[in-house]
N, C-alpha and C positions, 0 to 999 in steps of 0.2 A: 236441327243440328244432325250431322254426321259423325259416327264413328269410325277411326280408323284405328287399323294394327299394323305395326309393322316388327318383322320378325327374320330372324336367320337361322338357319339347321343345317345338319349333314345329311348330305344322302346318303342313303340306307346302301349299304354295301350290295353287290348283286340286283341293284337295282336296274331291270332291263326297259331298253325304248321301248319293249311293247306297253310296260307297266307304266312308265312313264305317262305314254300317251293318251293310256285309258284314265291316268288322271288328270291331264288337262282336259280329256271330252266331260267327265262327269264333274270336274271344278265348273268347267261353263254351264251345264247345265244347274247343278245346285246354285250355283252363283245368279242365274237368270233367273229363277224360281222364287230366289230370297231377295231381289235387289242389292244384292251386294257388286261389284265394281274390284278392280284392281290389279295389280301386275303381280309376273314370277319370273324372278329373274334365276335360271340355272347358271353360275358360274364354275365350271368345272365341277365337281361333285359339293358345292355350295347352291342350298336356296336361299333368296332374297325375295321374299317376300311384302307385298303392303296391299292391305285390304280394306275396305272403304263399305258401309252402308249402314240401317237400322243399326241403332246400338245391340239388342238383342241379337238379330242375323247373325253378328259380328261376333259377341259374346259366345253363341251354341257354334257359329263355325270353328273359335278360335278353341275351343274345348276338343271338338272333333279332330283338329288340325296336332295340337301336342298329343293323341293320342294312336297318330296315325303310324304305323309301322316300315313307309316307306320313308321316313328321315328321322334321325335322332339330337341328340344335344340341340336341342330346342330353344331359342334365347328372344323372349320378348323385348324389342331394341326400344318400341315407342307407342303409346297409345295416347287416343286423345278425340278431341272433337272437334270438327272443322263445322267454317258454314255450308260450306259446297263439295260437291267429288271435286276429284283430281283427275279420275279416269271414269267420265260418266259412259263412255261408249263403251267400255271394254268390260264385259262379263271374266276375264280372265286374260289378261294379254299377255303368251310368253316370250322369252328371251332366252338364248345358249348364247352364253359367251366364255372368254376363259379369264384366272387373276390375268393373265398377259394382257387382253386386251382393255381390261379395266383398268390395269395398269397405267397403260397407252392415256386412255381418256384422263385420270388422273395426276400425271404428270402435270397438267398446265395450273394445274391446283398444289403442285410440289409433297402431295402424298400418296402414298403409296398401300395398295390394301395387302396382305398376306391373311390367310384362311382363316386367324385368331383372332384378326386385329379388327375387324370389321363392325365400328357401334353405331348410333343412328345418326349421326353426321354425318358419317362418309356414306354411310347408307343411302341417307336422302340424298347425296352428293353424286350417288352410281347411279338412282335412280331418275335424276332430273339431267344428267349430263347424258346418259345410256339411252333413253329415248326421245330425248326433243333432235 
């Protein structure tokens, strides 16, 4: 069995591309190291988060992760245990998008996300419509 998390936060105010992208290079690599798997979705100054491997991995990542200073109000949407990944190839796979264009995709679903409203429905719903 596999553990996943999935999760939403704000970005850290002042937070710059360059910081940004020093944490996708050392998410993939922590992430390769641990066998952990799974995507990050930046929407507008929203992360969307779902991480996938070892329960433990998962556990000490997800410790590491609410403690991290580049995003705040931290909200665990969904944990649990699957039989299989979801993203077995992807050490960290990102995304920038904006509410607009998730907007867009949401429409054919007749909802609508705003930055408050976002729980692990619609979550898994940006998730699986946003990258297939």
């Amino acid at each position: 069995m596999i553990k996943f998390a999935l999760y939403i936060s704000n970005v850290s105010i002042g937070l710059s591309n360059i910081e940004f992208n020093d944490l996708i290079i050392a998410a993939r690599r922590y992430n390769k190291t641990h066998k952990i798997s799974g995507i990050l979705l930046r929407i507008d100054e929203i992360f969307l988060q779902y991480i996938e491997g070892p329960e433990k991995s998962i556990d000490i990542l997800y410790q590491k992760i609410i403690k991290d200073h580049r995003h705040t109000s931290i909200k665990l949407l969904e944990t649990g245990k699957i039989e299989s990944r979801k993203y077995e190839n992807w050490e960290m796979l990102l995304k920038k998008t904006s509410l607009k264009e998730i907007n867009q995709i949401l429409k054919k679903n007749t909802i609508e996300a705003h930055k408050n409203s976002i729980d692990h429905n619609m979550a898994r719903l940006i998730l699986e419509e946003f990258i297939s």
